[in-house]
PAZA-366969 format. One record per residue: x negated, y, z of N, C-alpha, C in turn. Coordinates in steps of 0.2 Angstrom, whole numbers, padded with zeros to 4 digits, always signed. Layout:
N
XYZXYZXYZ/...
! end
This chain:
241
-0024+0148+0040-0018+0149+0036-0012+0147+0041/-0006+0153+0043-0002+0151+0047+0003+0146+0048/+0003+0140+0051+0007+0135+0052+0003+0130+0046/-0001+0131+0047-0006+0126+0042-0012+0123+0044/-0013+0130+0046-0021+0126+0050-0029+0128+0046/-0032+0125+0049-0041+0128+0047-0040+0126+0039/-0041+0128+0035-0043+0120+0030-0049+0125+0025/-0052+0117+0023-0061+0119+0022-0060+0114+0014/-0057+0119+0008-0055+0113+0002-0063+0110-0001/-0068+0114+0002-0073+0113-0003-0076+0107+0002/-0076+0106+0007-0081+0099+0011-0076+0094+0010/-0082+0087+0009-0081+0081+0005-0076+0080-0001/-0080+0086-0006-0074+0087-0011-0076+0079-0018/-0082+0077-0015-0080+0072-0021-0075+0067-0020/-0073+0063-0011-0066+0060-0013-0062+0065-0013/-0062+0070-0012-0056+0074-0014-0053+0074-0023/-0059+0075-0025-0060+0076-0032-0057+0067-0035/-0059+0063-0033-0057+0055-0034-0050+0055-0033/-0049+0058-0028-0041+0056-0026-0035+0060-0032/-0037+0066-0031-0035+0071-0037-0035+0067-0043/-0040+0065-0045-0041+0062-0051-0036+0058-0054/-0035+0053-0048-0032+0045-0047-0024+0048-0048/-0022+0053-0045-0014+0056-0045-0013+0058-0051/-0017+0063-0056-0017+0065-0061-0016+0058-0067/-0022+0054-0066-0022+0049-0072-0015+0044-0071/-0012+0041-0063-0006+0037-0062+0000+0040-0065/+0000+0049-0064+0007+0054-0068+0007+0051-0076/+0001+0053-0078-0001+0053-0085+0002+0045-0088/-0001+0041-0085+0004+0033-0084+0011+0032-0084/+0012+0036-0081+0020+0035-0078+0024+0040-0083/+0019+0046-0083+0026+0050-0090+0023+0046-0097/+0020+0042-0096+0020+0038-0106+0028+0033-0107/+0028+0031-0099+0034+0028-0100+0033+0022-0095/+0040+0021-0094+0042+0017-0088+0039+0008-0088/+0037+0006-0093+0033+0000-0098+0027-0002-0095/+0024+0004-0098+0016+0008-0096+0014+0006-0090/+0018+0011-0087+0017+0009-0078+0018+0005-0075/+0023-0001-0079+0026-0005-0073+0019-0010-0076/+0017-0011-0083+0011-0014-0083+0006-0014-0079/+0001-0007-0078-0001-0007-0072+0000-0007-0066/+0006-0007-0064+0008-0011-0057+0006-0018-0056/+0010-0022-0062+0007-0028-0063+0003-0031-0060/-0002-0027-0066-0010-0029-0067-0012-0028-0058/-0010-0024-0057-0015-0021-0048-0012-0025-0045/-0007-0028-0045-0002-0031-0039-0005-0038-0039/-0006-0041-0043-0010-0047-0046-0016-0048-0044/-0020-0042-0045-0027-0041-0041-0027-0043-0034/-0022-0038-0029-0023-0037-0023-0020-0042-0021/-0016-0048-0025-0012-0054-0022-0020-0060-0022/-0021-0059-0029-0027-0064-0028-0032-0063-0024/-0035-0058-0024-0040-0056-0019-0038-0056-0012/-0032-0056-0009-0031-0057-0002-0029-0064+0000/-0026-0069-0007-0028-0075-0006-0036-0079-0004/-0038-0078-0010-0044-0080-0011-0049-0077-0006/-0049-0072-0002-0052-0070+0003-0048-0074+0011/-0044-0076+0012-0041-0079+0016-0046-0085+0016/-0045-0088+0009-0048-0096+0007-0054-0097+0009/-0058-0090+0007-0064-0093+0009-0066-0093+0017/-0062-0089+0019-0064-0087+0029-0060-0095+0031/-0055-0097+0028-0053-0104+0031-0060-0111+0030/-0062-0111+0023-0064-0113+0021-0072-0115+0023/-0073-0111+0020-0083-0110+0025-0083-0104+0029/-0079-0102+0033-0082-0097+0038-0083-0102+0044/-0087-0102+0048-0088-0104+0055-0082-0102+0060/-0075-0105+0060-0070-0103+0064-0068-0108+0069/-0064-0107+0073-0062-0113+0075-0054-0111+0077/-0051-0118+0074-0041-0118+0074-0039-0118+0081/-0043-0119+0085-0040-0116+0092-0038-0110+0093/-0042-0107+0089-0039-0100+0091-0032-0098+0089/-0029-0099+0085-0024-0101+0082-0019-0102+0088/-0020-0104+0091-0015-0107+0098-0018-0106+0105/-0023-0102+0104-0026-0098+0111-0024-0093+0115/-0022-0092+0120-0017-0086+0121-0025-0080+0123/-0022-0075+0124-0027-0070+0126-0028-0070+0132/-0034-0069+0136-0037-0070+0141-0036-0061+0145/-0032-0058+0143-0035-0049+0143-0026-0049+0148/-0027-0044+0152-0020-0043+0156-0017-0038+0153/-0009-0040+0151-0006-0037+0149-0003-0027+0155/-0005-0029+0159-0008-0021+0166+0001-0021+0166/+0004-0027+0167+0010-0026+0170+0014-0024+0164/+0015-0024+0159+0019-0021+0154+0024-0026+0152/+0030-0024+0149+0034-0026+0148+0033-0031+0139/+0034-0038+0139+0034-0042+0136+0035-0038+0127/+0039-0036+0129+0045-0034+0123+0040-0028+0119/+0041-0022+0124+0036-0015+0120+0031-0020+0119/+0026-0024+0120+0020-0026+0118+0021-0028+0112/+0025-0034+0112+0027-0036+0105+0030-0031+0099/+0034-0027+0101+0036-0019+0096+0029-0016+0096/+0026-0014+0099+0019-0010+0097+0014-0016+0093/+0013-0021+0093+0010-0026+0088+0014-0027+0083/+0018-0026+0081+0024-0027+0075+0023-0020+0072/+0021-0014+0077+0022-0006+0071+0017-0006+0065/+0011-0011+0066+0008-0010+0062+0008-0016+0055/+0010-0019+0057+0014-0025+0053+0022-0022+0048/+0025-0019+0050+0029-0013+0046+0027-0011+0040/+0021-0009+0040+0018-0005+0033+0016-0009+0029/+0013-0016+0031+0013-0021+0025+0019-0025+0022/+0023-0022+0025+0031-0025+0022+0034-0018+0017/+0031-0012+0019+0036-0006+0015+0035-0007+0009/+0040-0005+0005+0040-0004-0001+0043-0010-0003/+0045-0016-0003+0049-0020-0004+0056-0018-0007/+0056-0012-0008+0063-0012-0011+0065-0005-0014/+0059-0005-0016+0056+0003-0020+0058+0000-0026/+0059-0006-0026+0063-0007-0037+0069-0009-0037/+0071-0006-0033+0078-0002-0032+0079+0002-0035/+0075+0007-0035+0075+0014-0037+0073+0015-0045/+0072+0009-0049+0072+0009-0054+0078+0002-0057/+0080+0003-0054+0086-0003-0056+0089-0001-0061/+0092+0006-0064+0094+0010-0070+0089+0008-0077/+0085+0004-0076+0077+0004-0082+0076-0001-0083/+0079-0008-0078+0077-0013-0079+0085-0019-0082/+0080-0024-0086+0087-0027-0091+0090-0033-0084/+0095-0035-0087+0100-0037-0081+0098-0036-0074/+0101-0030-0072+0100-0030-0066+0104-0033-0060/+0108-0033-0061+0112-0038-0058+0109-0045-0054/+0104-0048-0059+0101-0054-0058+0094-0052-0055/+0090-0047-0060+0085-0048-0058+0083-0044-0052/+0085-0037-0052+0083-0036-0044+0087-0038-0037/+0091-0043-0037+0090-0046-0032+0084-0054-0031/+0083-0052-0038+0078-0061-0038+0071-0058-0037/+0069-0050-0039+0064-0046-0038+0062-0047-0029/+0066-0042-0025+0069-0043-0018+0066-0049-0015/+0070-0055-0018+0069-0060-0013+0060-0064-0017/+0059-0063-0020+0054-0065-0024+0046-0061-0021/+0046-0054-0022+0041-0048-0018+0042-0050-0010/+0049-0051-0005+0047-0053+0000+0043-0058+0003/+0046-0065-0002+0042-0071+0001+0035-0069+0000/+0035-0069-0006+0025-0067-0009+0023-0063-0003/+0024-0055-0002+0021-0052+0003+0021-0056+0012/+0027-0060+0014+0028-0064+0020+0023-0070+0019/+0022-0072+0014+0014-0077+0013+0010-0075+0013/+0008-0070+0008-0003-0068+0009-0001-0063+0015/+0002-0063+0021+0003-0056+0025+0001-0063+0032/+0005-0067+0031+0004-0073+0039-0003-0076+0035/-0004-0077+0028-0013-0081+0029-0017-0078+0030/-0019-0071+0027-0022-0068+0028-0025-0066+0038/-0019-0067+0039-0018-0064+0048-0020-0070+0049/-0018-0077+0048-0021-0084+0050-0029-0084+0048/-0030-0082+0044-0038-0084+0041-0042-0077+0046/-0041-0072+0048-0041-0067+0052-0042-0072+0059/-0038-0073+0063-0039-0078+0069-0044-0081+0068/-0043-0086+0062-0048-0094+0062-0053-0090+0066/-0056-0084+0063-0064-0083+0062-0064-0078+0067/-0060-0077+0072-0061-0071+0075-0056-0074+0081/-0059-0075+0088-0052-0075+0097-0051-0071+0096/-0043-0072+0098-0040-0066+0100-0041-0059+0103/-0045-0061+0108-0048-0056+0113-0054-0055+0108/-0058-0057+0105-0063-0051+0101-0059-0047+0098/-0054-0049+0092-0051-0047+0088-0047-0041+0092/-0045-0041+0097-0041-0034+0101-0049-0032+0101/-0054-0032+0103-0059-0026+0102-0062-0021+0097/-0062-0026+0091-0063-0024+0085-0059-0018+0083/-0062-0013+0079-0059-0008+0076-0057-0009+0070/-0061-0013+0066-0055-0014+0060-0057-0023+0057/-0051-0025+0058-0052-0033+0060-0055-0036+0052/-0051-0034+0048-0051-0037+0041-0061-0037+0040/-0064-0030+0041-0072-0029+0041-0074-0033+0046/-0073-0034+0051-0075-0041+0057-0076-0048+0055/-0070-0049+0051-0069-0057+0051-0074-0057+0044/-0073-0053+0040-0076-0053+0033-0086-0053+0033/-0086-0049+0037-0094-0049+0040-0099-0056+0044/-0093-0059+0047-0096-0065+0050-0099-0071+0044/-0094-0070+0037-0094-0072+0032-0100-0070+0025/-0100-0064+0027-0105-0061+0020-0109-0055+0023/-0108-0054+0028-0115-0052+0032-0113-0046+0032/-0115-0038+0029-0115-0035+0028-0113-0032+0024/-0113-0036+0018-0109-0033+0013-0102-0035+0012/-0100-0037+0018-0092-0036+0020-0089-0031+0019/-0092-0026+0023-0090-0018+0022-0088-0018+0016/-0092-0018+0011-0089-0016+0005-0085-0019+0003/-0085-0027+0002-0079-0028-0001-0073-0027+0002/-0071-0024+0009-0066-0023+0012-0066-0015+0007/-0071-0012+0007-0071-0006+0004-0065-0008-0001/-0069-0009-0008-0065-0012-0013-0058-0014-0014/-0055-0019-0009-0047-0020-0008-0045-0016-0005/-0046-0009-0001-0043-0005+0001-0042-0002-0005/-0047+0001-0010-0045+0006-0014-0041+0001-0020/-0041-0003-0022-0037-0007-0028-0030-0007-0023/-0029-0007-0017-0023-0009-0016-0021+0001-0013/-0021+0005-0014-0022+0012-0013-0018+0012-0022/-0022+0011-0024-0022+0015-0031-0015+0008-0033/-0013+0004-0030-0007+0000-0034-0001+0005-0028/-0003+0005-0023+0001+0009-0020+0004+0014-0020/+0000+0021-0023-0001+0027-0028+0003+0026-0032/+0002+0023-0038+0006+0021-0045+0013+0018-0043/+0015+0015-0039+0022+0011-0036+0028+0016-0034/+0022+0021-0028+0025+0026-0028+0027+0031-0032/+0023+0033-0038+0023+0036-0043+0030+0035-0048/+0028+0028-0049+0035+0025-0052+0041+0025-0051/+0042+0024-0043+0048+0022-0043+0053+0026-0037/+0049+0032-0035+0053+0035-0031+0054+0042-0035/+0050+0043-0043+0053+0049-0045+0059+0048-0050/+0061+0040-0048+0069+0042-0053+0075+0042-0048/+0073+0043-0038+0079+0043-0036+0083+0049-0038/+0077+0055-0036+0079+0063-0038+0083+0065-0046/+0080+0058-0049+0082+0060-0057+0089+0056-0058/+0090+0050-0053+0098+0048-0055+0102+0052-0051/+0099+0056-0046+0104+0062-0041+0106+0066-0047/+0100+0070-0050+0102+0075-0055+0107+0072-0061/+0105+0066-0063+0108+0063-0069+0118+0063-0067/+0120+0063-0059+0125+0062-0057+0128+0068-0055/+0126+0075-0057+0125+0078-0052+0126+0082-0045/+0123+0077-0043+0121+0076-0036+0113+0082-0030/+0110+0084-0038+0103+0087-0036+0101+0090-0043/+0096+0096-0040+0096+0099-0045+0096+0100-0053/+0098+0098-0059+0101+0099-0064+0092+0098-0068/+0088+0100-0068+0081+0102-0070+0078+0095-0070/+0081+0093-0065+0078+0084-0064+0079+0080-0066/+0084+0080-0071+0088+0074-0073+0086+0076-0082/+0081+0080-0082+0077+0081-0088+0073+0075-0090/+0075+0072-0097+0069+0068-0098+0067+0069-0106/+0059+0065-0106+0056+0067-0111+0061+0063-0115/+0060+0069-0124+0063+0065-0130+0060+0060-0133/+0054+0060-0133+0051+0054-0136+0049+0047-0130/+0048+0048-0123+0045+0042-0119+0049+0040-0115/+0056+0046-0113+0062+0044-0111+0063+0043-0103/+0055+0047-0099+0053+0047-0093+0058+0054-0090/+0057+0054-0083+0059+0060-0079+0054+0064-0079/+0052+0066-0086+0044+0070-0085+0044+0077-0080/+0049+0079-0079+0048+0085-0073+0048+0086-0067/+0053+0080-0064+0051+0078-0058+0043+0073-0055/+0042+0068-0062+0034+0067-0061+0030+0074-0060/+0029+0079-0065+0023+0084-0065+0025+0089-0057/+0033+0086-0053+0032+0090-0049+0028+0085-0041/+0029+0081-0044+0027+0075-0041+0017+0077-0041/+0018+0078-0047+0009+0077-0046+0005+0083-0044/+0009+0087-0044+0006+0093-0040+0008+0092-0031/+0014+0092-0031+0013+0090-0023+0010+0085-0020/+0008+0079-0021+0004+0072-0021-0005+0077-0020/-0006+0081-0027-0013+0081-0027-0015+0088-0019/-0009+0091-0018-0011+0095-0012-0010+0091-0005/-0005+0083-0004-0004+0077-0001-0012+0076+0001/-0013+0074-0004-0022+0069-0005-0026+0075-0001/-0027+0082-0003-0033+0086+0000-0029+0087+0007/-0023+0088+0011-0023+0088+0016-0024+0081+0021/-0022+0073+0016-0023+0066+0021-0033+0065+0020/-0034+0069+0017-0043+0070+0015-0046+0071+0022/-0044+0077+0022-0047+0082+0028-0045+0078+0035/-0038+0074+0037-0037+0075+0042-0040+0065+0044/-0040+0062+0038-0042+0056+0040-0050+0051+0038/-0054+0056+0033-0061+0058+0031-0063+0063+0032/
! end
């Protein structure tokens, strides 16, 4: 296809088929009503916060580590580079565990005093994500030098393996997809009402600032949402599985 590229929709269509899935059932969530969704948001965000504590806990707790590492510098030659880019290139990936902090903004229109609460949201979702984000990385050290941990391809599956063997893997499987699917529905939620307070002001297309009569959602900007998402997921399929 021209300016698109090879694409092959039918191999590995079962996660394709899962990821489809997961978009369609989050829309269906999210057009019941803004309640609904921000319930399952909850519920997920809740999961992913206890389980990345309670997983820190244990690698501190009984994993065979040692707090030296903690305060060990790395033994590997930096090949002459400058101090600063190194630190920027270790912070790029640190970035994406910080996004979305201010995604309930975008719903500030739906929520009661806002005035109060989303700024108490704000500082409230930062703190929380700036603690399970350095224990996590610290309970990651205990168990893992730094210089292994720069070898390693995916550290969270490294440090968790030393702990439970092999079936590391999968539970790292597991909080990747609960923490996807809270990720999914967040986006879902709270970025289809900025197009809808544009059109509500008219600002953007008129058709968007349509909402349903009984659930009181932006139901047309979600269903355009879930179509674009569900063609999202078949090309981040292909190019990343």
């Amino acid at each position: 296809m021209p300016f698109v590229g090879n694409i092959f929709p039918f191999n590995d269509i079962g996660p394709k088929f899962v990821a489809i899935l997961s978009i369609i059932f989050l829309t269906i969530v999210n057009y019941i009503g803004v309640m609904f969704g921000g319930v399952v948001q909850t519920v997920v965000t809740y999961i992913k916060i206890i389980s990345i504590v309670a997983l820190a806990l244990l690698l501190l707790i009984f994993g065979s580590g040692n707090l030296a590492n903690l305060v060990t510098d790395s033994q590997l030659s930096n090949n002459g580079q400058n101090i600063f880019i190194m630190i920027g290139l270790a912070l790029s990936g640190a970035f994406w565990a910080y996004d979305g902090w201010n995604n309930v903004t975008f719903i500030s229109g739906e929520i009661k005093n806002p005035q109060i609460n989303v700024p108490k949201a704000l500082l409230t979702g930062t703190l929380i994500v700036m603690f399970t984000y350095v224990l996590i990385n610290a309970a990651y050290l205990y168990i893992l030098p730094i210089d292994e941990m720069s070898n390693s391809p995916l550290v969270a599956a490294s440090a968790i393996e030393k702990l439970f063997g092999s079936a590391g893997g999968a539970i790292i499987s597991i909080a990747v997809i609960i923490s996807t699917f809270g990720a999914l529905n967040g986006s879902l939620l709270a970025s289809a009402r900025v197009p809808f307070a544009m059109a509500r002001e008219k600002l953007f297309f008129k058709r968007l600032g349509d909402i349903h009569p009984k659930y009181a959602t932006p139901t047309f900007h979600l269903s355009c949402r879930n179509l674009v998402g569900c063609v999202s997921a078949l090309r981040f399929i292909r190019y990343y599985f």
